[in-house]
N, CA, C and O atoms as CSV, one atom per row, in Angstrom:
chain,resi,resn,atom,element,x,y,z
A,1,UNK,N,N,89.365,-4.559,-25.786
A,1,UNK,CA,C,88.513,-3.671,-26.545
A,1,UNK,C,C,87.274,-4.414,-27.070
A,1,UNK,O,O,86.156,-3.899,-27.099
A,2,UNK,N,N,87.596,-5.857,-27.546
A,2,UNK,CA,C,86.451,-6.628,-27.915
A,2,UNK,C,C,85.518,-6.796,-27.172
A,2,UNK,O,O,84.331,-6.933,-27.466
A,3,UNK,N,N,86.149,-6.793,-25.885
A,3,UNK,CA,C,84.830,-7.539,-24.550
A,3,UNK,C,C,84.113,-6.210,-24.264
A,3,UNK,O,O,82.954,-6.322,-23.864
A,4,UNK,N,N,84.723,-4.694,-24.433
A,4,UNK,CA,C,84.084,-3.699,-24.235
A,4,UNK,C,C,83.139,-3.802,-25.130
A,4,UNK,O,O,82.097,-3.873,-24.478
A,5,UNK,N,N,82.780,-3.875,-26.762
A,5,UNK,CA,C,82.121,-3.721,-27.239
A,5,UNK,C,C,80.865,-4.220,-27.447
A,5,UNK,O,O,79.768,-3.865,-27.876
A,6,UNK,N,N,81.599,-5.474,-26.844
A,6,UNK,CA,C,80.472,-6.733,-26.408
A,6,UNK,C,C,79.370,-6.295,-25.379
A,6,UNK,O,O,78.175,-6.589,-25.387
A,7,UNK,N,N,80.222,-5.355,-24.301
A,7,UNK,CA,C,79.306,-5.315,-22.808
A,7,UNK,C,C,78.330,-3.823,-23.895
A,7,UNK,O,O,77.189,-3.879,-24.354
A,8,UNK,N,N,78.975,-3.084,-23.955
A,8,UNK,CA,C,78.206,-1.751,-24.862
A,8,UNK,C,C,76.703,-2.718,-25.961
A,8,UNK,O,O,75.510,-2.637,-25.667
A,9,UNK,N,N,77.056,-3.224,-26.711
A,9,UNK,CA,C,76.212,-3.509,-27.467
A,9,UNK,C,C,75.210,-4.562,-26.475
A,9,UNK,O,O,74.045,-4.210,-26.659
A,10,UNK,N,N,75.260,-5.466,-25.713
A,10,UNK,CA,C,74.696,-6.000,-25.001
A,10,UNK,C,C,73.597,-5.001,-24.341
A,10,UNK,O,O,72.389,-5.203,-24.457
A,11,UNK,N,N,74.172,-3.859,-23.608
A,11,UNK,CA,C,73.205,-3.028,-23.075
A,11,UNK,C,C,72.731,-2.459,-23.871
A,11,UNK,O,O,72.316,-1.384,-23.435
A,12,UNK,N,N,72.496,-2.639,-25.175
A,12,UNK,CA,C,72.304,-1.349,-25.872
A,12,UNK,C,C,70.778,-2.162,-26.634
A,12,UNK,O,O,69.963,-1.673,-27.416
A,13,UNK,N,N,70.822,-3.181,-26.188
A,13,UNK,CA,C,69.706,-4.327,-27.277
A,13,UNK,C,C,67.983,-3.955,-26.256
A,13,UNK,O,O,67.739,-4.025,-25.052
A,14,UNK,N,N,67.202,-3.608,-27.339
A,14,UNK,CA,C,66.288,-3.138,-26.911
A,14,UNK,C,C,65.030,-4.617,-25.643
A,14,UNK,O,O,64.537,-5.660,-26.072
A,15,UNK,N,N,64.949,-4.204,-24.551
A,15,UNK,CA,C,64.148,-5.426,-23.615
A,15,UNK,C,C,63.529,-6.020,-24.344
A,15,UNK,O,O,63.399,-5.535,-25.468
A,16,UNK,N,N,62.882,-7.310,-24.042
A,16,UNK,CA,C,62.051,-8.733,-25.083
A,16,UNK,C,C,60.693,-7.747,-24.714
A,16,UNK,O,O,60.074,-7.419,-25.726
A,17,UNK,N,N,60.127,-7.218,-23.412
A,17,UNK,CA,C,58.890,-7.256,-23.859
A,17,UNK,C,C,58.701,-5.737,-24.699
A,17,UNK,O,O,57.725,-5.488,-25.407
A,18,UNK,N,N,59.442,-5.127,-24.543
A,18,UNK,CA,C,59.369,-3.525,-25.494
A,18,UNK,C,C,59.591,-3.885,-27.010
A,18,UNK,O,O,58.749,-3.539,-27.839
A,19,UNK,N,N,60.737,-4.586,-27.380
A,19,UNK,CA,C,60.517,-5.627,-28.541
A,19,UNK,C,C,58.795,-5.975,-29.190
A,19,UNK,O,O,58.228,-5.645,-30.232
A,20,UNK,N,N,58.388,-6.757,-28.040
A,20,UNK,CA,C,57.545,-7.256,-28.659
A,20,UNK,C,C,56.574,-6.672,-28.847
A,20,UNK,O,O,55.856,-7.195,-29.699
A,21,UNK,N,N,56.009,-5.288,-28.178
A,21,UNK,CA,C,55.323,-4.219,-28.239
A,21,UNK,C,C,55.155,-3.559,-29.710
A,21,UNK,O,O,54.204,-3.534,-30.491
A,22,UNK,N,N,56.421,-3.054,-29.765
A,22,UNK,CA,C,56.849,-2.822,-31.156
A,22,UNK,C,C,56.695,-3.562,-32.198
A,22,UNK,O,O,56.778,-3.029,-33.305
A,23,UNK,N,N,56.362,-5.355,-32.048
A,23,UNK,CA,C,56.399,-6.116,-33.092
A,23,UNK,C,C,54.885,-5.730,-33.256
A,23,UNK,O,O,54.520,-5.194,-34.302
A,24,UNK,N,N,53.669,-6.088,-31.867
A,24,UNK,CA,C,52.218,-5.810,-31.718
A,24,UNK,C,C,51.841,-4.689,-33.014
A,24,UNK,O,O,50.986,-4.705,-33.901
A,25,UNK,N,N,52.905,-3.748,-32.648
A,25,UNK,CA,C,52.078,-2.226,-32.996
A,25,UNK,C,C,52.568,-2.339,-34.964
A,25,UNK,O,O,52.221,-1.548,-35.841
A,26,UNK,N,N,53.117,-3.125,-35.061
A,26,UNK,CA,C,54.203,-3.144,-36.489
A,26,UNK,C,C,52.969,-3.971,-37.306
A,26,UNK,O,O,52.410,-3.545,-38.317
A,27,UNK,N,N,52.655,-5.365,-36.570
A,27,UNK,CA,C,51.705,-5.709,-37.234
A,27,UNK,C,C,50.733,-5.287,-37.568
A,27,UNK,O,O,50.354,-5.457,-38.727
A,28,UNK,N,N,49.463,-4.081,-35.988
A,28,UNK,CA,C,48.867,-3.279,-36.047
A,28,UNK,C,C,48.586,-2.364,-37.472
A,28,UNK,O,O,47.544,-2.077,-38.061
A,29,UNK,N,N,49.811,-2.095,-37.696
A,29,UNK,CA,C,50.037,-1.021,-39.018
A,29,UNK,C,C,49.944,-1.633,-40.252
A,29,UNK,O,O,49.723,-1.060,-41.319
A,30,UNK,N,N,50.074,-2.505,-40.124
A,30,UNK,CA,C,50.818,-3.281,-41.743
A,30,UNK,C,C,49.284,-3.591,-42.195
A,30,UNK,O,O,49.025,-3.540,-43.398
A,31,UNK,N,N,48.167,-3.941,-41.170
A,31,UNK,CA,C,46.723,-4.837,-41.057
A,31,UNK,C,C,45.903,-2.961,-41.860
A,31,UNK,O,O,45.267,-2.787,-42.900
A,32,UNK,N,N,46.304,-2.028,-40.862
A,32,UNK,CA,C,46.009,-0.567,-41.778
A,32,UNK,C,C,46.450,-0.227,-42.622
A,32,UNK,O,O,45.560,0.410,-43.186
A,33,UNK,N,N,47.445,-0.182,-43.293
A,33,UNK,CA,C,48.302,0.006,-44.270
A,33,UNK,C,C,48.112,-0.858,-45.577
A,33,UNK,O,O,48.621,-0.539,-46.651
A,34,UNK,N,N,47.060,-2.374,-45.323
A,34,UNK,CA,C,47.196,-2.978,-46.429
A,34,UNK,C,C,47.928,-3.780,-47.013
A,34,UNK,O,O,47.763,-4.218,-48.152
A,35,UNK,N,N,49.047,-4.100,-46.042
A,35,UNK,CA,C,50.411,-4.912,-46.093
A,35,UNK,C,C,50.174,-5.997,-45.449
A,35,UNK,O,O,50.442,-6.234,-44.271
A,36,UNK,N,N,49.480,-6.915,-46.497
A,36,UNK,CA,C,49.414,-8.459,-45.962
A,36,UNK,C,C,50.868,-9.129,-45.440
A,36,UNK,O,O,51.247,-9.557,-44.350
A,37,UNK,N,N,51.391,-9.025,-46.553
A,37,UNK,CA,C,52.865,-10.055,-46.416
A,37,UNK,C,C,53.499,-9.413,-45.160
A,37,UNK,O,O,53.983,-10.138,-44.291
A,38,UNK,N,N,53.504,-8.251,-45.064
A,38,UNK,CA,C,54.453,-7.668,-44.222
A,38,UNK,C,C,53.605,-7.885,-41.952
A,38,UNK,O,O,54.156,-7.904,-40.851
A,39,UNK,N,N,52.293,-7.976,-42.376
A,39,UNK,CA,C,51.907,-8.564,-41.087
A,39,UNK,C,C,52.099,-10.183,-41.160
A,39,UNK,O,O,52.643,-10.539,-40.115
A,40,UNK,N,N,51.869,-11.188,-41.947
A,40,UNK,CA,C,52.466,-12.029,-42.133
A,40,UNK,C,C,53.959,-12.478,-41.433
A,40,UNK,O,O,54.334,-13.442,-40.765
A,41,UNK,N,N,54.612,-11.210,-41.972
A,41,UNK,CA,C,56.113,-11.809,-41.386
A,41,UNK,C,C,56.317,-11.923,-39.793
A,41,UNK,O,O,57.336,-12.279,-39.201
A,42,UNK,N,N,54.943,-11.484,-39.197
A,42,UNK,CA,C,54.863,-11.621,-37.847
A,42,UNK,C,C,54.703,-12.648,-37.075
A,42,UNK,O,O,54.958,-12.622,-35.871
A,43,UNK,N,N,54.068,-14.102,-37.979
A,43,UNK,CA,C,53.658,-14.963,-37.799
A,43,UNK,C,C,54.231,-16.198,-38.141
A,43,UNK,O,O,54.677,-16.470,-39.255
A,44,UNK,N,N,54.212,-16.895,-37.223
A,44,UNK,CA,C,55.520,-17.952,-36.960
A,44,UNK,C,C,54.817,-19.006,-38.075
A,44,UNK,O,O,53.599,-19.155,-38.173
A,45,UNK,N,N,55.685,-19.612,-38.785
A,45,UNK,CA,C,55.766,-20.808,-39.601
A,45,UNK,C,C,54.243,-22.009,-39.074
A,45,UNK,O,O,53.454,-22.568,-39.836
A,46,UNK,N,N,54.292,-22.070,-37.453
A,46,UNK,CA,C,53.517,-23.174,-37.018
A,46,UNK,C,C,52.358,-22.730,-36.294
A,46,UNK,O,O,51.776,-23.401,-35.442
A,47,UNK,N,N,52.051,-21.592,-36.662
A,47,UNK,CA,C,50.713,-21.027,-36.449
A,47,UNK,C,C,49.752,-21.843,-36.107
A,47,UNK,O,O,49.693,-22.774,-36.910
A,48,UNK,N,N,48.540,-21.950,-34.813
A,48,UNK,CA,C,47.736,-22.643,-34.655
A,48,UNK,C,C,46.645,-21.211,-33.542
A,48,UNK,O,O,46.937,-20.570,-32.533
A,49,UNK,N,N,45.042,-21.272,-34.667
A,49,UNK,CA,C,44.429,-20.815,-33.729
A,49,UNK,C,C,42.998,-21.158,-33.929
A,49,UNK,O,O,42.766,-22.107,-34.678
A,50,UNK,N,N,41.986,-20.524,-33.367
A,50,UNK,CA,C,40.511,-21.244,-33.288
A,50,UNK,C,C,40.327,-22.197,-33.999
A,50,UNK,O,O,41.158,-22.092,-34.901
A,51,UNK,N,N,39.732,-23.085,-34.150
A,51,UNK,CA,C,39.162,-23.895,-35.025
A,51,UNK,C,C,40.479,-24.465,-35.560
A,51,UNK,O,O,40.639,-24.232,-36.758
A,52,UNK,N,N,41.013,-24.839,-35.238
A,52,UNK,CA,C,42.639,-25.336,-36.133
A,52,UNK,C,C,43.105,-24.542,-37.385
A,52,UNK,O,O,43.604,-25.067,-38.381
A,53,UNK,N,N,42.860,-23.076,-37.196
A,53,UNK,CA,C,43.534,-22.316,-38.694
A,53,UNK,C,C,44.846,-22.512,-38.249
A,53,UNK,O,O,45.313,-22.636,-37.117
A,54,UNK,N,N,45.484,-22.515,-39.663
A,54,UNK,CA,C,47.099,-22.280,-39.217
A,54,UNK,C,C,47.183,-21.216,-40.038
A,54,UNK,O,O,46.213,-20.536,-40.371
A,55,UNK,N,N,48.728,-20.971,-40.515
A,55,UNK,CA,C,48.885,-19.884,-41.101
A,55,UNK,C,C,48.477,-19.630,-42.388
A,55,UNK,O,O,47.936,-18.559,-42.665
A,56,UNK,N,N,48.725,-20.725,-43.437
A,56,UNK,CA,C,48.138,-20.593,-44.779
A,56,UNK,C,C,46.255,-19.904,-44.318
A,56,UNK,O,O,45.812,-18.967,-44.983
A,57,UNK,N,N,45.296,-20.603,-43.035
A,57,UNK,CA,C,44.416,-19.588,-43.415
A,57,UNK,C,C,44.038,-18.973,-42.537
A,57,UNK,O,O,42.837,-18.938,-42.267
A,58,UNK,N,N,45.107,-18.202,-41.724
A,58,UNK,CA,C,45.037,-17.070,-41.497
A,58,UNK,C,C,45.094,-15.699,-42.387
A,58,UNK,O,O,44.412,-14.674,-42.357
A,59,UNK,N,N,46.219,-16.126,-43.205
A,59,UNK,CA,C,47.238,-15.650,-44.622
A,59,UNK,C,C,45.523,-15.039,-45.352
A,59,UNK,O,O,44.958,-13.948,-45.416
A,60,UNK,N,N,45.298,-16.039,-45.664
A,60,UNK,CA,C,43.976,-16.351,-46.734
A,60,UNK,C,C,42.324,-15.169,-46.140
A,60,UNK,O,O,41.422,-14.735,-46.857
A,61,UNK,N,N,42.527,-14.994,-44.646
A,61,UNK,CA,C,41.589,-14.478,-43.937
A,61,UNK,C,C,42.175,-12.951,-44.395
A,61,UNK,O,O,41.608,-12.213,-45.201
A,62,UNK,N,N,43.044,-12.748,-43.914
A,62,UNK,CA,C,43.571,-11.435,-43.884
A,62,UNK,C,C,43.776,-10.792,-45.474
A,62,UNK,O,O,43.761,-9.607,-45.808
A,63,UNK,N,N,43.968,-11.975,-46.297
A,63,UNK,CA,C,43.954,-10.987,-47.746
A,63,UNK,C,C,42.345,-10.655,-48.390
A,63,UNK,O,O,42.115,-9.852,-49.294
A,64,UNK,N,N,41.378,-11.451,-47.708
A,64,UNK,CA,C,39.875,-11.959,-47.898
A,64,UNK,C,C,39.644,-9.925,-47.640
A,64,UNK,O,O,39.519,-9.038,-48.486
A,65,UNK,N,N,39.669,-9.877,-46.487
A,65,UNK,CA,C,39.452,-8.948,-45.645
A,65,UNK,C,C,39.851,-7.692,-45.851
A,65,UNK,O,O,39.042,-6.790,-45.636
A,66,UNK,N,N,41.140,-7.393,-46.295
A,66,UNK,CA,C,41.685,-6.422,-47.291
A,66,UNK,C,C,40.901,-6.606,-48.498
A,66,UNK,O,O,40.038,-5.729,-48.471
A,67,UNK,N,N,40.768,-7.341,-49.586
A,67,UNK,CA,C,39.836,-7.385,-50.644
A,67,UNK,C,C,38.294,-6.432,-50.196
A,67,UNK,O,O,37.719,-5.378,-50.465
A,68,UNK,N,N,38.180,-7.497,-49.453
A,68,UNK,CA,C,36.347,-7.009,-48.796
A,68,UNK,C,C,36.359,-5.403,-48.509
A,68,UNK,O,O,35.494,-4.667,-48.984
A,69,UNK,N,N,37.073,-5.087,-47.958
A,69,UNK,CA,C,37.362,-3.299,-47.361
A,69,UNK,C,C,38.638,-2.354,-47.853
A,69,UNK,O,O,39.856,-2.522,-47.908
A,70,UNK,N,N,37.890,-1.470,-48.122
A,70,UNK,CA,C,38.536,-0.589,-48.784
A,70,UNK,C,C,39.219,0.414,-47.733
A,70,UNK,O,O,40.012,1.314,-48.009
A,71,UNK,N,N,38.863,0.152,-46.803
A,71,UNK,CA,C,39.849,0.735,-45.589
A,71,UNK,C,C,39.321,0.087,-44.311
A,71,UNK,O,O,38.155,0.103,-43.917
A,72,UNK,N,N,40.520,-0.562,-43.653
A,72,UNK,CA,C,40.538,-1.683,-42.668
A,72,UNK,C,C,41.353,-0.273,-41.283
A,72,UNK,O,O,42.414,0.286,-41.560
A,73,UNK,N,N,40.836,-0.065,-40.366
A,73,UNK,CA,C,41.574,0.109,-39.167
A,73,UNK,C,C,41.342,-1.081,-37.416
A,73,UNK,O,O,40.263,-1.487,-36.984
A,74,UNK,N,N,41.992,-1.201,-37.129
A,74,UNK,CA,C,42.535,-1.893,-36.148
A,74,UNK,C,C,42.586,-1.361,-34.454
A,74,UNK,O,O,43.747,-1.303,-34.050
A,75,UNK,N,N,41.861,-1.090,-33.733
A,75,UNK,CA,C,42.323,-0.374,-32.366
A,75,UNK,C,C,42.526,-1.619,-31.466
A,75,UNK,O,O,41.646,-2.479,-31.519
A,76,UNK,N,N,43.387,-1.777,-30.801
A,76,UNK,CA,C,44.206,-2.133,-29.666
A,76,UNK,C,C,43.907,-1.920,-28.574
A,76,UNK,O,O,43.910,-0.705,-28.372
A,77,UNK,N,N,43.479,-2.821,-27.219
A,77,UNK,CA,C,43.164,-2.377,-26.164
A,77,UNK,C,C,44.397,-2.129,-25.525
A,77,UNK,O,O,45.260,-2.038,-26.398
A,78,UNK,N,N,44.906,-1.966,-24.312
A,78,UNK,CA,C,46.122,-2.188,-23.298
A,78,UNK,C,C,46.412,-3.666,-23.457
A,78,UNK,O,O,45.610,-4.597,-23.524
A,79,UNK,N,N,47.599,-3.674,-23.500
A,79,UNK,CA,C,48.003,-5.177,-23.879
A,79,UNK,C,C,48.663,-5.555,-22.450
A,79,UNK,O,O,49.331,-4.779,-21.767
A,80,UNK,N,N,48.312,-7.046,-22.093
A,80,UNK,CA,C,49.265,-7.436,-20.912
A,80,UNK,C,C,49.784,-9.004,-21.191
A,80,UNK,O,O,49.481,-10.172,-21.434
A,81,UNK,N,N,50.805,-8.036,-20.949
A,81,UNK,CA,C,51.959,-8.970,-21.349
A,81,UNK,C,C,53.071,-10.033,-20.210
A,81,UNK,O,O,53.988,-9.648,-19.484
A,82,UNK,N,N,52.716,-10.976,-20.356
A,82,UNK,CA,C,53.491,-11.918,-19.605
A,82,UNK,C,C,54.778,-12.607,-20.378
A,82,UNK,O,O,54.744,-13.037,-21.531
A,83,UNK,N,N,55.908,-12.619,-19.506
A,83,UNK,CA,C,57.071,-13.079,-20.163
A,83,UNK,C,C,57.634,-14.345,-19.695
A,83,UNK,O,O,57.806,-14.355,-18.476
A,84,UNK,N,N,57.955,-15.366,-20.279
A,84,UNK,CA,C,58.370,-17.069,-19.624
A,84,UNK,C,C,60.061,-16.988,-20.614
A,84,UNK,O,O,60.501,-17.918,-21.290
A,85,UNK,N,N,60.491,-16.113,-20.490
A,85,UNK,CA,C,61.842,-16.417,-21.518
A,85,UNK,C,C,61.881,-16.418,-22.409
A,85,UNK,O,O,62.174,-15.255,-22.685
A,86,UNK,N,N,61.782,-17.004,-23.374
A,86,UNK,CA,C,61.669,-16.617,-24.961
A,86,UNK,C,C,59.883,-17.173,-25.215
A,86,UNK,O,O,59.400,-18.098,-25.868
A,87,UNK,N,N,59.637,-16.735,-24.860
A,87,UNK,CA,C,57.788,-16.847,-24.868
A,87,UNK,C,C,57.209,-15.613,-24.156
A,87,UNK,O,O,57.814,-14.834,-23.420
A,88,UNK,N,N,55.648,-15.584,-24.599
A,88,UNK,CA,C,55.235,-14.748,-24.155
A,88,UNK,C,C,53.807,-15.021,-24.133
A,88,UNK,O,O,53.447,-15.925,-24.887
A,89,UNK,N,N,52.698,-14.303,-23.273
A,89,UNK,CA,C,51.615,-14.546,-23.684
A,89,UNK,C,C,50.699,-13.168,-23.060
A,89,UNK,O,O,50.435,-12.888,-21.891
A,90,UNK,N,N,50.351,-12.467,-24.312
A,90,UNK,CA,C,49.699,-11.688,-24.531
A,90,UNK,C,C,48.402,-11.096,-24.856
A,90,UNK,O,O,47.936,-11.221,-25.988
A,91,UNK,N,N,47.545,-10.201,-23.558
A,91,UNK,CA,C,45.992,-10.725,-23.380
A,91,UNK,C,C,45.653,-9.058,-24.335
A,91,UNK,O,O,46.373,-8.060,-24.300
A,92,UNK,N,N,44.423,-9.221,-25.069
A,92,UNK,CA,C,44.064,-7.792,-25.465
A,92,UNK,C,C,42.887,-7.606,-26.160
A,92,UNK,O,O,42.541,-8.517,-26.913
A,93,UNK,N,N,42.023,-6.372,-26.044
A,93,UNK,CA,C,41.223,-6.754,-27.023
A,93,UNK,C,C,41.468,-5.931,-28.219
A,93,UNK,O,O,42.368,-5.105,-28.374
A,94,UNK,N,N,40.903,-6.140,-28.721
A,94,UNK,CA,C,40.754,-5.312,-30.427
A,94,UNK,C,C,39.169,-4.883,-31.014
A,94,UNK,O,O,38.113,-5.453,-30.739
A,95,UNK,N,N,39.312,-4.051,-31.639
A,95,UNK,CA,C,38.411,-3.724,-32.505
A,95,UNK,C,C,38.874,-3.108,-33.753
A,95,UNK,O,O,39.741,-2.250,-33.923
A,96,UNK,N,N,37.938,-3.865,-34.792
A,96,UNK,CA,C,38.270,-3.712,-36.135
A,96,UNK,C,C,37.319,-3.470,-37.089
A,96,UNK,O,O,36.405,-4.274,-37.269
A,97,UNK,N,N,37.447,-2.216,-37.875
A,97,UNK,CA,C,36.317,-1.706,-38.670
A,97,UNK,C,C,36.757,-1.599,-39.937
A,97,UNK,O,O,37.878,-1.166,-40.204
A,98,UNK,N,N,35.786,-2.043,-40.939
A,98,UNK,CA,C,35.929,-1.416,-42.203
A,98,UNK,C,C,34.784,-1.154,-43.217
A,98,UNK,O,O,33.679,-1.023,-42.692
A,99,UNK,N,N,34.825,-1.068,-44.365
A,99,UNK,CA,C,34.113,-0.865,-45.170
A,99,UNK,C,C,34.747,-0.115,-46.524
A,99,UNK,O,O,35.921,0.103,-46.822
A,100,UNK,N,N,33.687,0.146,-47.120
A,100,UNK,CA,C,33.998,0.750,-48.570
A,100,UNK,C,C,33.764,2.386,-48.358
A,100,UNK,O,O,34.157,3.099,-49.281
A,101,UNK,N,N,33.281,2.890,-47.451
A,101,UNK,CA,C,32.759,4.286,-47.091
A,101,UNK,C,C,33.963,4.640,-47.028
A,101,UNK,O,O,34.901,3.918,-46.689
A,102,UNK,N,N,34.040,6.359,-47.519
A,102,UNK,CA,C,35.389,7.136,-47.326
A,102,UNK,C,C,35.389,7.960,-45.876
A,102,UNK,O,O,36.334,8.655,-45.503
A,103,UNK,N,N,33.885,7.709,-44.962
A,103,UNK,CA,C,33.745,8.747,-43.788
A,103,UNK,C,C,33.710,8.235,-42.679
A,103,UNK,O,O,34.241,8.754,-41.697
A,104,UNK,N,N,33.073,7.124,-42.659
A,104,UNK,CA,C,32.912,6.155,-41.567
A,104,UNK,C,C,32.753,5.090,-41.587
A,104,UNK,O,O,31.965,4.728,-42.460
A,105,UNK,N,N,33.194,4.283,-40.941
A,105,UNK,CA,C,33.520,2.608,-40.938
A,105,UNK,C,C,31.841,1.750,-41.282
A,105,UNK,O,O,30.972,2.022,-40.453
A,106,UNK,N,N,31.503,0.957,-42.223
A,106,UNK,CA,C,30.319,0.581,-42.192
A,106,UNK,C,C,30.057,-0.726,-41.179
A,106,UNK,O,O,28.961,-0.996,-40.688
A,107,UNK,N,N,31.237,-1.445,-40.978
A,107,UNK,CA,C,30.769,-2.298,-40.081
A,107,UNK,C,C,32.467,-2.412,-39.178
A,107,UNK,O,O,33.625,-2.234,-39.555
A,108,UNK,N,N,31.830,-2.799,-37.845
A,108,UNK,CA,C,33.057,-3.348,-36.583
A,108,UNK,C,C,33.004,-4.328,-36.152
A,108,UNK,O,O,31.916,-4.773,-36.518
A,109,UNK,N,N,33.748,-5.417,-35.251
A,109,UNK,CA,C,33.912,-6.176,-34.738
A,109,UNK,C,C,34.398,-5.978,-33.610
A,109,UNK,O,O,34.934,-4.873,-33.516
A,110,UNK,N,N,34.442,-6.793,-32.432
A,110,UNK,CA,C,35.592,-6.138,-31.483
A,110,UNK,C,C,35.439,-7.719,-30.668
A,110,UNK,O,O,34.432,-8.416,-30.549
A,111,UNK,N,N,37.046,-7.997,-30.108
A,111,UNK,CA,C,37.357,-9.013,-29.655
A,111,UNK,C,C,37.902,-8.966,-28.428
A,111,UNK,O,O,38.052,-7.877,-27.874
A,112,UNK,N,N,38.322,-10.280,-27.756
A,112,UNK,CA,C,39.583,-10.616,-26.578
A,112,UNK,C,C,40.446,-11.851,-27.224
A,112,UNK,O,O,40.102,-12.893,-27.782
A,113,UNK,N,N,41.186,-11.517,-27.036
A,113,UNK,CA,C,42.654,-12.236,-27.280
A,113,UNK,C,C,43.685,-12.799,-26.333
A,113,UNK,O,O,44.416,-12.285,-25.487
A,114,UNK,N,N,43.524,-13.839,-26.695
A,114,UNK,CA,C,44.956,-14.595,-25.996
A,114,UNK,C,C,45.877,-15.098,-27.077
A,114,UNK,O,O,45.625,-15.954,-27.926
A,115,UNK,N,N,47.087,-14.357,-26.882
A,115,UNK,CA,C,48.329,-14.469,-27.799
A,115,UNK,C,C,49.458,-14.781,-27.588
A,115,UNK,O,O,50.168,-14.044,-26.903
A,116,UNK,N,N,50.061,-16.262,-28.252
A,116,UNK,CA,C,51.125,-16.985,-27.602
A,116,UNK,C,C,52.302,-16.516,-28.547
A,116,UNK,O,O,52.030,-16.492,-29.747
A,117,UNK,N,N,53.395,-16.193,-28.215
A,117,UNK,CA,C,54.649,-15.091,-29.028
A,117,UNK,C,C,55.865,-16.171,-28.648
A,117,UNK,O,O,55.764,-16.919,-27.676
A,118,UNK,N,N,57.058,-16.163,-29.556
A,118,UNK,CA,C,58.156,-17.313,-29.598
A,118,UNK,C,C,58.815,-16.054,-30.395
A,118,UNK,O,O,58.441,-15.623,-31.486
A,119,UNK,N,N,60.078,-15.481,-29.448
A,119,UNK,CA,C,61.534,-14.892,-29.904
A,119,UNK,C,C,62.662,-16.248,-30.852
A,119,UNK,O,O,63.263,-17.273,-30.534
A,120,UNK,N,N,62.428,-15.417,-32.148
A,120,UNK,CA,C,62.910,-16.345,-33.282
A,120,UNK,C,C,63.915,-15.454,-33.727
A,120,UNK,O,O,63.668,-14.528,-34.499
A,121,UNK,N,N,65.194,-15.730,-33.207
A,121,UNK,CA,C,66.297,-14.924,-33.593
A,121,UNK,C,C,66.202,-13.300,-33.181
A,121,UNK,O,O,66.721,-12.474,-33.932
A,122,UNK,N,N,65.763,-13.030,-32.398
A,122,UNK,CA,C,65.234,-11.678,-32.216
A,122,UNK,C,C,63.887,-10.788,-32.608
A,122,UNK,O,O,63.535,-9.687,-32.183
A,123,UNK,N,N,63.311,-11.607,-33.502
A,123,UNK,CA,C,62.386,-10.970,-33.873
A,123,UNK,C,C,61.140,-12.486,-33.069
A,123,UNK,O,O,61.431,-13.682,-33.038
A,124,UNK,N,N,59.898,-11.875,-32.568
A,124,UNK,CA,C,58.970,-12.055,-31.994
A,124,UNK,C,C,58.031,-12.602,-33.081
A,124,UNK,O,O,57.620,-11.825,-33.942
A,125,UNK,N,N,57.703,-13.770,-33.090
A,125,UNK,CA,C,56.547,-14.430,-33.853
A,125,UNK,C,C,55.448,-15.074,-32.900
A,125,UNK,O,O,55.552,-15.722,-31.859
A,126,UNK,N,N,53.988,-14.506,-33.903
A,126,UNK,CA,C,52.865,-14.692,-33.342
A,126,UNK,C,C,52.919,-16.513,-33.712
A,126,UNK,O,O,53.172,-16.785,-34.886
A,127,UNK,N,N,52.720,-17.541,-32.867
A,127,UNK,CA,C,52.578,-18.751,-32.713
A,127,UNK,C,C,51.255,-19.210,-32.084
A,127,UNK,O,O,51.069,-20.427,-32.066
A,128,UNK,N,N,50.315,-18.415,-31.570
A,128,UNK,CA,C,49.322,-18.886,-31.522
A,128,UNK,C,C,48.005,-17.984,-30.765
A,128,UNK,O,O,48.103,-17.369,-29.703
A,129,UNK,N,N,47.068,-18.069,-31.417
A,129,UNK,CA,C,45.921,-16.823,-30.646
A,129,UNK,C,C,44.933,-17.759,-30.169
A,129,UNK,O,O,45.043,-18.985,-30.196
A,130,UNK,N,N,44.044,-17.147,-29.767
A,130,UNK,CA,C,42.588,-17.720,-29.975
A,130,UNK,C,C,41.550,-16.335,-29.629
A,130,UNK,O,O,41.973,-15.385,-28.971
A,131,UNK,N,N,40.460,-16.378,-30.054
A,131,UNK,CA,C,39.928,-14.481,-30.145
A,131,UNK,C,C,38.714,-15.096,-29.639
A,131,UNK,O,O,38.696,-16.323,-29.532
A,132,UNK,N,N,37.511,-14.285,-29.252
A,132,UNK,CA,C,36.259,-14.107,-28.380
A,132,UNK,C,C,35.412,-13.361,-28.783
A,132,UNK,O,O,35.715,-12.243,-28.367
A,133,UNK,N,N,34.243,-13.302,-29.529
A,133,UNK,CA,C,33.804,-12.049,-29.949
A,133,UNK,C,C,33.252,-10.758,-27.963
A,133,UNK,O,O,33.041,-10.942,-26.764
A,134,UNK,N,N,33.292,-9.956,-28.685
A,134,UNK,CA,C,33.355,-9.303,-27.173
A,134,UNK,C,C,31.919,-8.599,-26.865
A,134,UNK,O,O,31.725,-8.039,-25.786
């Protein structure tokens, strides 16, 4: 009965890269939503990206940025996603607008991304980017 439950729950565990989709789109939200800490928890302990930020200032960028705008949204290009086993590396662009306006975004950005991902107990941490203005 044990080994049944084993094979059941085994199939039942959602694929690494649909996982990590879901982690993409989780952070996505949290960056709209205003939830520093909670996009944070996306991001692996040993963070390394442009210019040698690690995570303390990434951390530091992203609360800057929430301060600065009074409403932050985030769009997502098609993400492609490559899988090496418990790694991943994930190409995409983004665009990101905000401002203090309640109607329309006063200023945007928009990027390309290369994003290196490490399955940490099941949950997917961002370990390393580097962005492009586009």
């Amino acid at each position: 009965m044990l080994v049944l439950l084993a094979l059941v729950a085994a199939c039942a565990r959602t694929p690494p890269e649909q996982r990590l989709r879901e982690q993409l789109g989780a952070m996505q939200a949290a960056l709209e939503e205003r939830r520093a800490g909670d996009f944070m928890d996306g991001v692996a302990a040993d963070f390394s990206g442009n210019g040698g930020i690690d995570r303390a200032a990434l951390q530091q960028v992203v609360r800057a940025q929430l301060l600065a705008n009074a409403s932050v949204g985030l769009t997502l290009g098609p993400a492609d996603v490559q899988l090496q086993g418990e790694r991943a590396t994930v190409r995409f662009s983004a665009v990101a607008t905000g401002g203090q306006g309640r109607f329309l975004p006063e200023r945007a950005n928009a990027w390309e991304l290369t994003t290196g991902w490490r399955d940490e107990d099941g949950q997917w941490r961002l370990y390393y980017a580097d962005w492009k203005p586009r």
